[in-house]
Predicted model as a PDB file, atoms N, CA, C, CB and O in Angstrom, pLDDT in the B-factor column:
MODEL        1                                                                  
ATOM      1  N   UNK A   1      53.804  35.677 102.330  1.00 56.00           N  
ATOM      2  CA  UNK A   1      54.078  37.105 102.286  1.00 56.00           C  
ATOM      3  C   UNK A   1      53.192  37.763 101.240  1.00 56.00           C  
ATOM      4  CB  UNK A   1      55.566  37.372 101.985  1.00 56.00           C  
ATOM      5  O   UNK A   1      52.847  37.218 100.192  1.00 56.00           O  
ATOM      6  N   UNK A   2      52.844  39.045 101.646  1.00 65.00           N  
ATOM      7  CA  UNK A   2      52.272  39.935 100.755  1.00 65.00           C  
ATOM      8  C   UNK A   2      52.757  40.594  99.923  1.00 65.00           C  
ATOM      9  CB  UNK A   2      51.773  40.613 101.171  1.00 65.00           C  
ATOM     10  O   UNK A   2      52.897  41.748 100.327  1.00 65.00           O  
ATOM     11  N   UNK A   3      53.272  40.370  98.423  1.00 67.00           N  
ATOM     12  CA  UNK A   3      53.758  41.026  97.532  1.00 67.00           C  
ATOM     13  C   UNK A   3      52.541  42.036  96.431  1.00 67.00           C  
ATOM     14  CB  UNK A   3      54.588  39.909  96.870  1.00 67.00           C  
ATOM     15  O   UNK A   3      52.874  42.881  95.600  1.00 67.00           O  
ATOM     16  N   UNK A   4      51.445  41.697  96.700  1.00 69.00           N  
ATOM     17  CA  UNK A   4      50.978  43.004  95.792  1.00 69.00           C  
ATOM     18  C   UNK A   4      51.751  44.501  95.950  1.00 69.00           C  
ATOM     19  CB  UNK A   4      49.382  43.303  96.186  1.00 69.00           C  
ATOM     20  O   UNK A   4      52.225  45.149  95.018  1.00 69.00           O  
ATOM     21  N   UNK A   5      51.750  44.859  97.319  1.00 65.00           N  
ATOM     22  CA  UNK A   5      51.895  46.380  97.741  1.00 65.00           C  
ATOM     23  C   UNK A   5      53.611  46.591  96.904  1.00 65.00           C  
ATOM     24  CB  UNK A   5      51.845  46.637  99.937  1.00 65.00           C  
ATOM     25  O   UNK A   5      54.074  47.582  96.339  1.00 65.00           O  
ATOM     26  N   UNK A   6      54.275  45.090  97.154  1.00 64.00           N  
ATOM     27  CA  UNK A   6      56.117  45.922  96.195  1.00 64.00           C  
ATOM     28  C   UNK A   6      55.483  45.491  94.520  1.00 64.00           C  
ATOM     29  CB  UNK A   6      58.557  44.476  96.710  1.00 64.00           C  
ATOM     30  O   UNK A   6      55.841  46.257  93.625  1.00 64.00           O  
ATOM     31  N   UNK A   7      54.988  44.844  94.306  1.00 69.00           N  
ATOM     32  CA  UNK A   7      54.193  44.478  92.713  1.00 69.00           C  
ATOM     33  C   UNK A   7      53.773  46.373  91.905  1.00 69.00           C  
ATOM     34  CB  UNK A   7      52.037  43.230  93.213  1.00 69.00           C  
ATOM     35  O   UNK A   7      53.938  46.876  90.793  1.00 69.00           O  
ATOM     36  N   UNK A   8      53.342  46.732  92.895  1.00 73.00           N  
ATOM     37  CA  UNK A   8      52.633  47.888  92.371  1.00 73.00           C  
ATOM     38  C   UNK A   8      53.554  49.149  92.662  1.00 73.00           C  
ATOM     39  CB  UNK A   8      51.151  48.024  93.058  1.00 73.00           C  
ATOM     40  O   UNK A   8      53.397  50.181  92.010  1.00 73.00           O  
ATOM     41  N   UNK A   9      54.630  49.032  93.771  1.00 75.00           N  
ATOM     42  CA  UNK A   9      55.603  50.412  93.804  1.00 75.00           C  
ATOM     43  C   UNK A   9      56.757  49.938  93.741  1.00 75.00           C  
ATOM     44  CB  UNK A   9      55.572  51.395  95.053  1.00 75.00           C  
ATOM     45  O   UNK A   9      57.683  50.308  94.462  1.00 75.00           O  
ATOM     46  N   UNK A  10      56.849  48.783  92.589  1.00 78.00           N  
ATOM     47  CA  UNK A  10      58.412  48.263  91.672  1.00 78.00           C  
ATOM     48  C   UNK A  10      58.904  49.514  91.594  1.00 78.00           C  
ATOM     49  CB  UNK A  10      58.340  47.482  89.905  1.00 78.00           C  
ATOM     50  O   UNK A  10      59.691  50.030  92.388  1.00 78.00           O  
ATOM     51  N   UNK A  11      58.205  50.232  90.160  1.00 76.00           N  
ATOM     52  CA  UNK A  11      58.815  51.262  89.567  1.00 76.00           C  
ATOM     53  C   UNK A  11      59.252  52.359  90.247  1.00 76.00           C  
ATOM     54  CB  UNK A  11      58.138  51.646  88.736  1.00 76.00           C  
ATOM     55  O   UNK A  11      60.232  53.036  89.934  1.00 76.00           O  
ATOM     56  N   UNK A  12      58.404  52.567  91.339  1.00 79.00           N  
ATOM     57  CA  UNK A  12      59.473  53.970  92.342  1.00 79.00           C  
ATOM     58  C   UNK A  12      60.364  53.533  93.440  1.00 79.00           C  
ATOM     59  CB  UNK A  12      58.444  55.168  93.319  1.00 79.00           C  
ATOM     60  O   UNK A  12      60.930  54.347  94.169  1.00 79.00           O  
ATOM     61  N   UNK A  13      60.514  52.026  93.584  1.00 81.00           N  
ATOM     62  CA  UNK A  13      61.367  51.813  94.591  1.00 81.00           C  
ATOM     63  C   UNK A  13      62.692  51.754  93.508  1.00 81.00           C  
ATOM     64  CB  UNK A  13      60.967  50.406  95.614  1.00 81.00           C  
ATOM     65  O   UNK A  13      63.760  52.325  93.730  1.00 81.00           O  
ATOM     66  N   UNK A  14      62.388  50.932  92.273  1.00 81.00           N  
ATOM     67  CA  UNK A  14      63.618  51.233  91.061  1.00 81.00           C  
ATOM     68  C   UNK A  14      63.932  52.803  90.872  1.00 81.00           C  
ATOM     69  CB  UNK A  14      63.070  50.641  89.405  1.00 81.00           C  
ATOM     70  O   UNK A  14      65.053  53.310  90.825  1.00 81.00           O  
ATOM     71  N   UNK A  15      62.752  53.422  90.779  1.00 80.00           N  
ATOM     72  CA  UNK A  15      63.590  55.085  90.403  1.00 80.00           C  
ATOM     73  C   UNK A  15      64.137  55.749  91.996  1.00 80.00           C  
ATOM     74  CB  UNK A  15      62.080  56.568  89.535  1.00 80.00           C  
ATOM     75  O   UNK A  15      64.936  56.685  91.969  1.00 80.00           O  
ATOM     76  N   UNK A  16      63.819  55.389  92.876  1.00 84.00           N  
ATOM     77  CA  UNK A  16      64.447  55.810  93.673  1.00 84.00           C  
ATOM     78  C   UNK A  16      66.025  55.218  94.038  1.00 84.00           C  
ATOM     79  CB  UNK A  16      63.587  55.771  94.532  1.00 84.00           C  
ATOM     80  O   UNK A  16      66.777  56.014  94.600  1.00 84.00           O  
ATOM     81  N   UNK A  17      66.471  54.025  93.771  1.00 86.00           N  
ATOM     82  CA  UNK A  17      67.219  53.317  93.819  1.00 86.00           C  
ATOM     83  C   UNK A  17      68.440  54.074  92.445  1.00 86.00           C  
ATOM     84  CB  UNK A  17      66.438  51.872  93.756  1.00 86.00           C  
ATOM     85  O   UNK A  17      69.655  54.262  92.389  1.00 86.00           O  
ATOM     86  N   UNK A  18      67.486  54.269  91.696  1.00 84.00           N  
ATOM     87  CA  UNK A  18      68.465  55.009  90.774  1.00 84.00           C  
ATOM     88  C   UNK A  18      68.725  56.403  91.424  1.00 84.00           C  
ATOM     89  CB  UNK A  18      67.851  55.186  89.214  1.00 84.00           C  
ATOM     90  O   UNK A  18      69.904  56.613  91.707  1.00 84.00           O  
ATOM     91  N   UNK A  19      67.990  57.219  91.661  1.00 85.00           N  
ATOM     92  CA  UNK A  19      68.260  58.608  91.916  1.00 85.00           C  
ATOM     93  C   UNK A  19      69.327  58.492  92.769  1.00 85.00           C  
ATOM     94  CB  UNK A  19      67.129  59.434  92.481  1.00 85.00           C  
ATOM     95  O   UNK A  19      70.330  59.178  92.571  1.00 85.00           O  
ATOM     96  N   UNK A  20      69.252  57.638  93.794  1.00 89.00           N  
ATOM     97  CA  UNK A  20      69.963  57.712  95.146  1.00 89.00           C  
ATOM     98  C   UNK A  20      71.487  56.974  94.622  1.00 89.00           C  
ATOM     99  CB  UNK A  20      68.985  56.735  96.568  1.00 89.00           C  
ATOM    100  O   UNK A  20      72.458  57.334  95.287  1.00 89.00           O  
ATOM    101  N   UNK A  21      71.660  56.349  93.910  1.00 88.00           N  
ATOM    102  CA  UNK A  21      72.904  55.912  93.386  1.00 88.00           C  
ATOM    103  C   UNK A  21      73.474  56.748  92.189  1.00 88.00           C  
ATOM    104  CB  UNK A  21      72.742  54.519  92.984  1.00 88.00           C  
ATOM    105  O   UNK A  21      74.686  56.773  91.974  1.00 88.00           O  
ATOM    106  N   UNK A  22      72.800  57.261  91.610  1.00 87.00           N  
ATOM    107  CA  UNK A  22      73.336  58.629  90.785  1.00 87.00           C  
ATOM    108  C   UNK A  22      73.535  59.453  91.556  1.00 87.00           C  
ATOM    109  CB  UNK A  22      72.522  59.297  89.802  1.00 87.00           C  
ATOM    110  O   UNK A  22      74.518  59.977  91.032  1.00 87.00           O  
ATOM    111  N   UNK A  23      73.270  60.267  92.863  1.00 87.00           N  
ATOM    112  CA  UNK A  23      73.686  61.139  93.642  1.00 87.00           C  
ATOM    113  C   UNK A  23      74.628  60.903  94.239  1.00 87.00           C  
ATOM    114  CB  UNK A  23      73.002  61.479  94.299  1.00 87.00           C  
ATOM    115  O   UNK A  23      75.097  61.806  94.931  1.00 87.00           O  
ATOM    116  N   UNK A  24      75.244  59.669  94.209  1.00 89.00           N  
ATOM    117  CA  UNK A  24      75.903  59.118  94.843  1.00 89.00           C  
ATOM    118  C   UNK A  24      77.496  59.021  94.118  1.00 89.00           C  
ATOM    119  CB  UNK A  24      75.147  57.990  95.120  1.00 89.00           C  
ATOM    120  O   UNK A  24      78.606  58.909  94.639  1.00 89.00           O  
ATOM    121  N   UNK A  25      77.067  59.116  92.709  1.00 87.00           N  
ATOM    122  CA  UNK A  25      78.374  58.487  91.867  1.00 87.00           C  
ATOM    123  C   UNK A  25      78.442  60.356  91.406  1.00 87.00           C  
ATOM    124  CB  UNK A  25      77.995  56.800  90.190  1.00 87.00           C  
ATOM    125  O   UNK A  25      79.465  60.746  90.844  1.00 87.00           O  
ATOM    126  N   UNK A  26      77.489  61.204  91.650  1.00 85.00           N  
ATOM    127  CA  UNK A  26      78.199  62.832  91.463  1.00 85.00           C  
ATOM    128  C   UNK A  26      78.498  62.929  92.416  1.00 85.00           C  
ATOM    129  CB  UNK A  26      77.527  64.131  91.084  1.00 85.00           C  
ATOM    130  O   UNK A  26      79.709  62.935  92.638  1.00 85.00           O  
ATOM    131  N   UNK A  27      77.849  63.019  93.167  1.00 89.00           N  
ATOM    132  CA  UNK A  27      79.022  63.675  94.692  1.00 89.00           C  
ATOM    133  C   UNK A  27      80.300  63.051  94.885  1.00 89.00           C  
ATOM    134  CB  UNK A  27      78.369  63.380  96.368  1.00 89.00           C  
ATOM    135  O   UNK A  27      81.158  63.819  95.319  1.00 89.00           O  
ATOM    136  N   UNK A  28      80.793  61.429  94.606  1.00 86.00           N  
ATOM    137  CA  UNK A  28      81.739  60.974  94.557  1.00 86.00           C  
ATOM    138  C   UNK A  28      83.043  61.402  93.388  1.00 86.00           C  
ATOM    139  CB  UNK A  28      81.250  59.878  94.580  1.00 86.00           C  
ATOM    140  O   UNK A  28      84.265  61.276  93.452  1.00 86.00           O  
ATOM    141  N   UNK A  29      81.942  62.063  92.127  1.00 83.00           N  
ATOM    142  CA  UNK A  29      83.328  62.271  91.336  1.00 83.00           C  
ATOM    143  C   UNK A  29      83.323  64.254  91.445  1.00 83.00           C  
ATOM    144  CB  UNK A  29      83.190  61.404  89.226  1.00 83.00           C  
ATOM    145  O   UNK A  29      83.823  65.047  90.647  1.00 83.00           O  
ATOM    146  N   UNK A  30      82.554  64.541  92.752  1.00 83.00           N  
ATOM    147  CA  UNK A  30      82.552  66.029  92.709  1.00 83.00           C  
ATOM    148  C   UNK A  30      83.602  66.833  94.278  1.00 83.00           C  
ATOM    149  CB  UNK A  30      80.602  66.462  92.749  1.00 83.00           C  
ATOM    150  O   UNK A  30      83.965  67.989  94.498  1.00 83.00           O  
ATOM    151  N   UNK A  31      83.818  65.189  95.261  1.00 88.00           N  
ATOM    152  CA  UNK A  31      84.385  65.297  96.135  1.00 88.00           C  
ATOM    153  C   UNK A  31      85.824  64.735  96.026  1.00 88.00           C  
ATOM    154  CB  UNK A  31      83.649  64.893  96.966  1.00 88.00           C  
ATOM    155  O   UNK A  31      86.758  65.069  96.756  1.00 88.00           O  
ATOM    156  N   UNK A  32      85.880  63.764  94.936  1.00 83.00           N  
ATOM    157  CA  UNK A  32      86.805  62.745  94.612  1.00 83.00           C  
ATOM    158  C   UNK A  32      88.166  63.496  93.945  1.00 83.00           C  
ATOM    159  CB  UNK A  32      86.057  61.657  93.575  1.00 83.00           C  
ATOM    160  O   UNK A  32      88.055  64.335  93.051  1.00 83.00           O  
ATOM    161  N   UNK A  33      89.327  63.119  94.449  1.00 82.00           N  
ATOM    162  CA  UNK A  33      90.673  64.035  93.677  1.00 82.00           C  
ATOM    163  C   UNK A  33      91.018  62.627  92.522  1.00 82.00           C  
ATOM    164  CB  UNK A  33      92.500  64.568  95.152  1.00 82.00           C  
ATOM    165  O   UNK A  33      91.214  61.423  92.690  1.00 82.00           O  
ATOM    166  N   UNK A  34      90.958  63.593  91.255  1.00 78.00           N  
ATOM    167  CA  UNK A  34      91.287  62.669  90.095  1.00 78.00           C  
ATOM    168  C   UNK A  34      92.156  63.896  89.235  1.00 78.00           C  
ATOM    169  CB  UNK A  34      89.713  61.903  89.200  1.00 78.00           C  
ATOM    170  O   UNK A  34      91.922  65.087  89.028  1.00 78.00           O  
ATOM    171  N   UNK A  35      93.314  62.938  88.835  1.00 82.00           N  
ATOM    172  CA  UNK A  35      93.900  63.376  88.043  1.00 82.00           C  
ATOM    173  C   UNK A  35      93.605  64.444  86.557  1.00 82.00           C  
ATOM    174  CB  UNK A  35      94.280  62.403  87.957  1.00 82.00           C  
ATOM    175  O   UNK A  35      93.008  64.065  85.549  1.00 82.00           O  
ATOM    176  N   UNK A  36      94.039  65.452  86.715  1.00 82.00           N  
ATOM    177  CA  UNK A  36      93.971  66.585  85.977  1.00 82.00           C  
ATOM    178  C   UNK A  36      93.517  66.064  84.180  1.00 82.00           C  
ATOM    179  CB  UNK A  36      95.589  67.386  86.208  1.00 82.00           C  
ATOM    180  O   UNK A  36      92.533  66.560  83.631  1.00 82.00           O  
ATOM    181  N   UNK A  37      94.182  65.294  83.656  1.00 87.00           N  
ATOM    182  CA  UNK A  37      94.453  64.749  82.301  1.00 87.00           C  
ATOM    183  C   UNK A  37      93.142  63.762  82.122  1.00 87.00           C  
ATOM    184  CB  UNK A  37      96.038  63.909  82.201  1.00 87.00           C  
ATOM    185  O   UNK A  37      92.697  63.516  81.001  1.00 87.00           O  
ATOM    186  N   UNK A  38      92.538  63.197  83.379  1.00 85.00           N  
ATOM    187  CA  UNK A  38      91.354  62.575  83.055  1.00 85.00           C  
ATOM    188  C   UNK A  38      90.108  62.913  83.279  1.00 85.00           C  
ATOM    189  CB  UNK A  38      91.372  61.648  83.436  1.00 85.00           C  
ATOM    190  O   UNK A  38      89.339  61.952  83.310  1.00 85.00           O  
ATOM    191  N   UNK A  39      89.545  64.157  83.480  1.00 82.00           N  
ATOM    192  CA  UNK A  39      88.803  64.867  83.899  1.00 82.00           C  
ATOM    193  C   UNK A  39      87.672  65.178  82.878  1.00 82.00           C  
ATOM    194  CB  UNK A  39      89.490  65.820  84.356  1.00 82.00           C  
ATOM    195  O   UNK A  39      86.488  65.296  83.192  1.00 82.00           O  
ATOM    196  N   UNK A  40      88.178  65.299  81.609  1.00 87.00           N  
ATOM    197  CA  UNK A  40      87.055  65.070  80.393  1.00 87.00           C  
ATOM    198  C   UNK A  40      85.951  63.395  80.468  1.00 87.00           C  
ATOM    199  CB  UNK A  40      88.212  65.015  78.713  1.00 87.00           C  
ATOM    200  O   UNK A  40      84.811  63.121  80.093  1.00 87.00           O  
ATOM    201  N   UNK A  41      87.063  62.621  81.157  1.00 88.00           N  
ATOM    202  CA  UNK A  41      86.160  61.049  81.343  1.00 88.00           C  
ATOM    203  C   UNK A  41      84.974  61.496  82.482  1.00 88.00           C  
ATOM    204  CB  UNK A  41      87.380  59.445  82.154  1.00 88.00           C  
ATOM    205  O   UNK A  41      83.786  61.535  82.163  1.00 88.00           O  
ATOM    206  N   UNK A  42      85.520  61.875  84.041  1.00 84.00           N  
ATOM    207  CA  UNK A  42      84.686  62.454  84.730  1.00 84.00           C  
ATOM    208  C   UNK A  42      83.653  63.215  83.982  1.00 84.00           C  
ATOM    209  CB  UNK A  42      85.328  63.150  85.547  1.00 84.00           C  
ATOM    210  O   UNK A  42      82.700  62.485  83.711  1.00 84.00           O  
ATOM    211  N   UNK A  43      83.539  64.236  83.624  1.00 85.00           N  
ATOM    212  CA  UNK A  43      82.542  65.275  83.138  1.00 85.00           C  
ATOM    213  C   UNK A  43      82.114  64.647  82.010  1.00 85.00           C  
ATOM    214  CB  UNK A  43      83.068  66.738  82.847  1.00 85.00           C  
ATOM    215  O   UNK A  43      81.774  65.419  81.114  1.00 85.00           O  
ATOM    216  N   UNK A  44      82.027  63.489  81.778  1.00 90.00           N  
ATOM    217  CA  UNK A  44      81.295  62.455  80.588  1.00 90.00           C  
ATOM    218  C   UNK A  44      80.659  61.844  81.483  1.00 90.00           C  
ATOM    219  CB  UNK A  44      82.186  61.375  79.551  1.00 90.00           C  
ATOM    220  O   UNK A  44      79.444  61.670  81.380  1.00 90.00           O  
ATOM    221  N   UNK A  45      81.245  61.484  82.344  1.00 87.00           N  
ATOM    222  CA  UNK A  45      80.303  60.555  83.063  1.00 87.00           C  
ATOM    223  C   UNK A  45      79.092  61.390  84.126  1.00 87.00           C  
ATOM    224  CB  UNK A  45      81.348  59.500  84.010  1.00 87.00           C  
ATOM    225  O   UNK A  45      77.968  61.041  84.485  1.00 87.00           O  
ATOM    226  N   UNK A  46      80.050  62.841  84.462  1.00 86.00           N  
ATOM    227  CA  UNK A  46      78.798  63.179  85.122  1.00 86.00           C  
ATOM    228  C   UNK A  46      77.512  63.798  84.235  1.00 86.00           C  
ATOM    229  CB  UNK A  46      79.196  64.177  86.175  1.00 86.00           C  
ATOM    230  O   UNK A  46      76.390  63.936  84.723  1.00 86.00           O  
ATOM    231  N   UNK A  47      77.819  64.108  83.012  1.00 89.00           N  
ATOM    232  CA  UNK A  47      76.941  64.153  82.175  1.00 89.00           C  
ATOM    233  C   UNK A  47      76.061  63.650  82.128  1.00 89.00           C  
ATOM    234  CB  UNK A  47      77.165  64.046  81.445  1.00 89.00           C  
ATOM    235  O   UNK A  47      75.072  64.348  82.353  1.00 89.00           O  
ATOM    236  N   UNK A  48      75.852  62.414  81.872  1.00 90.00           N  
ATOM    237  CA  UNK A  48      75.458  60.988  81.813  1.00 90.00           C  
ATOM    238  C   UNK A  48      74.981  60.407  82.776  1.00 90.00           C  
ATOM    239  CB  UNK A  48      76.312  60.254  81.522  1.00 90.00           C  
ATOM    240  O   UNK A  48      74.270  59.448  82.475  1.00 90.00           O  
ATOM    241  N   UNK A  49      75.132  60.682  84.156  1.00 87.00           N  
ATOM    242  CA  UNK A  49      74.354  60.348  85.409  1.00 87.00           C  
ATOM    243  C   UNK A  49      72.975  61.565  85.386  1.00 87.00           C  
ATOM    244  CB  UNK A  49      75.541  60.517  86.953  1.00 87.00           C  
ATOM    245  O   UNK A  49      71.772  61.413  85.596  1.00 87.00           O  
ATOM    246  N   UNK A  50      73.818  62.815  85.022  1.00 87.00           N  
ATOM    247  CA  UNK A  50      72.622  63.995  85.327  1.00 87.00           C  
ATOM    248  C   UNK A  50      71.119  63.882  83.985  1.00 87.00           C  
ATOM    249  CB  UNK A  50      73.659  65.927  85.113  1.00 87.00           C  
ATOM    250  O   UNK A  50      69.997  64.355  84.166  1.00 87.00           O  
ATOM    251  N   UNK A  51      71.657  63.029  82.568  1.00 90.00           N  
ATOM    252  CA  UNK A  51      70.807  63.026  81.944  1.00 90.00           C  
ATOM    253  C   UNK A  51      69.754  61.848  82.322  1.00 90.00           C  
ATOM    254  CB  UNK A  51      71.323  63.092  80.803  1.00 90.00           C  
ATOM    255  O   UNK A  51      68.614  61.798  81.860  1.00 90.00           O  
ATOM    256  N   UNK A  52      70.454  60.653  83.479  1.00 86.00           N  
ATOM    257  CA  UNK A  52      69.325  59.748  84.026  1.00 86.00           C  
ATOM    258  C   UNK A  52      68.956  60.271  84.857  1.00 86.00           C  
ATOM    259  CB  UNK A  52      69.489  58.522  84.425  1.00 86.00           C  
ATOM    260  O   UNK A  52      67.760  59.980  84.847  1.00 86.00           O  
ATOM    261  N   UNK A  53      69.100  60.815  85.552  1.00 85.00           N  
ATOM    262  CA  UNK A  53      68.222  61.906  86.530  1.00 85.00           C  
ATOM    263  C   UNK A  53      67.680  62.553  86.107  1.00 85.00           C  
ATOM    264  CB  UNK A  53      68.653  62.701  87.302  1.00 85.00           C  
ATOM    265  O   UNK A  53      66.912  63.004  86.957  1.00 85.00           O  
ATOM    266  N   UNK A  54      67.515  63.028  85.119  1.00 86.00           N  
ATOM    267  CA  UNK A  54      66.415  64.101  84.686  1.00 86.00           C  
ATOM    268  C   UNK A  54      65.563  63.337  84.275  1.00 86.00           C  
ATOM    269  CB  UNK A  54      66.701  65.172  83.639  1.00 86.00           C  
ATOM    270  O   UNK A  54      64.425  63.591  84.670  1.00 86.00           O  
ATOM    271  N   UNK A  55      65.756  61.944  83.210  1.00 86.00           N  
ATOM    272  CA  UNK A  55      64.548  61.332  82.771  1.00 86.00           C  
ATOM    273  C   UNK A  55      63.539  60.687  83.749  1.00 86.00           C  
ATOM    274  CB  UNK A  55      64.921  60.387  81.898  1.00 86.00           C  
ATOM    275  O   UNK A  55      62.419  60.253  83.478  1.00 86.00           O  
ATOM    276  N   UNK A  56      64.220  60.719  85.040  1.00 81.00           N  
ATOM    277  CA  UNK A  56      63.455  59.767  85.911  1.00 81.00           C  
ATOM    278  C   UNK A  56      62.504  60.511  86.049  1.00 81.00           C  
ATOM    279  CB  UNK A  56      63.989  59.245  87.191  1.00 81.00           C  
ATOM    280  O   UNK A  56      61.345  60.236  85.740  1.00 81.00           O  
ATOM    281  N   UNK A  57      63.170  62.247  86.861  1.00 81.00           N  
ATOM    282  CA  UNK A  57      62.234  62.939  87.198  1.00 81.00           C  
ATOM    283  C   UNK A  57      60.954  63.680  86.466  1.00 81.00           C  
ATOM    284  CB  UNK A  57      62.836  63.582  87.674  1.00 81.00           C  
ATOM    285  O   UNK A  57      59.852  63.898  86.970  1.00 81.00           O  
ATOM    286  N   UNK A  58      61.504  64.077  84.846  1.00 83.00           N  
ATOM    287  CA  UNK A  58      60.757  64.290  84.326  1.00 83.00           C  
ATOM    288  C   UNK A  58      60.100  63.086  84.256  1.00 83.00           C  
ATOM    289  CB  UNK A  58      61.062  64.893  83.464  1.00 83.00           C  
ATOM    290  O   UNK A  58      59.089  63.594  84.741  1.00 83.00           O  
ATOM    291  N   UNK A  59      59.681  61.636  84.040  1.00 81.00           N  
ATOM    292  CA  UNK A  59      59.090  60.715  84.049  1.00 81.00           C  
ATOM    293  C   UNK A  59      57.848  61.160  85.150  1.00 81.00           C  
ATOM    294  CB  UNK A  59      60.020  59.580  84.279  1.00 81.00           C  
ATOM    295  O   UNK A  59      56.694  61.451  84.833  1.00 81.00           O  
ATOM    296  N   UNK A  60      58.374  61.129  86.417  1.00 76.00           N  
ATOM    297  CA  UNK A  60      57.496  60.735  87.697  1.00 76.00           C  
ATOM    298  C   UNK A  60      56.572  62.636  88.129  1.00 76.00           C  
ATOM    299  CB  UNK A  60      59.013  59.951  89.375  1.00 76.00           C  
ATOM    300  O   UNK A  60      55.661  62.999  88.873  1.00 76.00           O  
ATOM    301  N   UNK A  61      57.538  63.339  87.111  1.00 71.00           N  
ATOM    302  CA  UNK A  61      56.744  64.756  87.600  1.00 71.00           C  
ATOM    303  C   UNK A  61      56.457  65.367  86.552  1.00 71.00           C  
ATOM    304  CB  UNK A  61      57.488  65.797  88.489  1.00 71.00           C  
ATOM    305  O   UNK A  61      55.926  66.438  86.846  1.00 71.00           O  
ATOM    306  N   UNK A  62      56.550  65.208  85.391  1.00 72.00           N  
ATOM    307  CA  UNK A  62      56.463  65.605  83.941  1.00 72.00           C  
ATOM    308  C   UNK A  62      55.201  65.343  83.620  1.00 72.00           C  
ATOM    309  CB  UNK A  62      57.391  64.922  82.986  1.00 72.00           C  
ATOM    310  O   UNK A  62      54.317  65.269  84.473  1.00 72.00           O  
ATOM    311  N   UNK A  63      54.938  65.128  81.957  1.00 61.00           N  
ATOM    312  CA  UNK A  63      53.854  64.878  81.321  1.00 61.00           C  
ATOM    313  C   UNK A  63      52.840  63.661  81.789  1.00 61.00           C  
ATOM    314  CB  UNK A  63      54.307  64.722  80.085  1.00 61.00           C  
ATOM    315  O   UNK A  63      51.667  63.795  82.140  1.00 61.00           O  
ATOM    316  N   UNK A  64      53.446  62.692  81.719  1.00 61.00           N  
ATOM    317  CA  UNK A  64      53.456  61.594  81.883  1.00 61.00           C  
ATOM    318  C   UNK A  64      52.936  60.668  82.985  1.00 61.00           C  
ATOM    319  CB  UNK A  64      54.361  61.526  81.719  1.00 61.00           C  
ATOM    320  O   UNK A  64      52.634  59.483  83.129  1.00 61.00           O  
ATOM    321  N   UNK A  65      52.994  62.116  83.886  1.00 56.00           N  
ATOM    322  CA  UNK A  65      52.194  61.989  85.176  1.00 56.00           C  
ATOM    323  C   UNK A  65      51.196  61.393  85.531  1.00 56.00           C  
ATOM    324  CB  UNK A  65      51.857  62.824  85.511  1.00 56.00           C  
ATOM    325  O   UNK A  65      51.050  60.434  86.289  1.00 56.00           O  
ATOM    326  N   UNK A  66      50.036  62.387  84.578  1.00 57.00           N  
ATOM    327  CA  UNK A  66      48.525  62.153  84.384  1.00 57.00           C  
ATOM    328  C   UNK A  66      48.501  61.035  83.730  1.00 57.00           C  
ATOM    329  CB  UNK A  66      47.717  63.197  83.647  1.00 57.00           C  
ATOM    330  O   UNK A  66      47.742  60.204  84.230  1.00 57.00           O  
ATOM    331  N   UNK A  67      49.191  60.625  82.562  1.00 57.00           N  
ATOM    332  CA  UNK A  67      48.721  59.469  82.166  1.00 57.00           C  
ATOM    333  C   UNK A  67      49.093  58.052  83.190  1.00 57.00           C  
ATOM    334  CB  UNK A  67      49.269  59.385  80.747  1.00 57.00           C  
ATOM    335  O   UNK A  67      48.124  57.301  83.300  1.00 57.00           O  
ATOM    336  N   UNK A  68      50.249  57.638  83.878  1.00 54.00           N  
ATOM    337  CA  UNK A  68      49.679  56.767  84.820  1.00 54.00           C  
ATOM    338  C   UNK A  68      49.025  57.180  85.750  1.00 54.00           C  
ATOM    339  CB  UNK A  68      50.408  56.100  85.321  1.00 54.00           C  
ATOM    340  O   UNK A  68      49.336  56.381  86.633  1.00 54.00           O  
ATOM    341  N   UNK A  69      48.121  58.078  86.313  1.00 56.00           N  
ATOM    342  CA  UNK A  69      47.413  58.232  87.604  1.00 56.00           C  
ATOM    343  C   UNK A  69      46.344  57.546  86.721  1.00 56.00           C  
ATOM    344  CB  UNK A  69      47.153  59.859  88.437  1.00 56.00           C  
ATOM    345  O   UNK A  69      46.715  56.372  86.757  1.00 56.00           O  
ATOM    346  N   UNK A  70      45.132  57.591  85.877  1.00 56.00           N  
ATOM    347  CA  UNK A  70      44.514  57.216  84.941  1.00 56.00           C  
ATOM    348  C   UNK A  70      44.327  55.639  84.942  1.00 56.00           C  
ATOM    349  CB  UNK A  70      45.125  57.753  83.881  1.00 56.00           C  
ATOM    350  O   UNK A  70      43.204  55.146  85.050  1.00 56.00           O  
ATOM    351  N   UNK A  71      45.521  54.839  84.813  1.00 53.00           N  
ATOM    352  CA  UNK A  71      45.483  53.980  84.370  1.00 53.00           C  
ATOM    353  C   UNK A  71      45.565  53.109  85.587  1.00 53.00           C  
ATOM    354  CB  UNK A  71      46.251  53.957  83.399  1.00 53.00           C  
ATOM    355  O   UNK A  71      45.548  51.884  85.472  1.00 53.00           O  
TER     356      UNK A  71                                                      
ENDMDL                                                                          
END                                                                             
């Protein structure tokens, strides 16, 4: 088998794998009925999914861009 081609798009099949499972765990706690009294845990956690989503994206569309096209 030919593994160069997944060798070289590890990292966006991993950030996609993340994005798509963080969209996954907000929509679940945004569709999901949870008790009134635990709802500060929710909105911690969705916090916390939305701040790995941003790093991915700023990662892959941000600064950071240019420097791996370069390399």
């Amino acid at each position: 088998m030919n593994f160069d081609k997944f060798k070289t798009n590890t990292t966006g099949i991993i950030a996609i794998l993340i994005l798509a499972l963080s969209y996954a765990i907000l929509f679940s706690i945004i569709f999901w009925d949870f008790p009134s009294d635990q709802k500060d845990i929710y909105f911690t956690i969705a916090g916390g999914v939305t701040s790995i989503v941003t790093m991915v994206v700023s990662f892959y569309f941000g600064a950071s861009k240019n420097q791996n096209d370069e390399n």
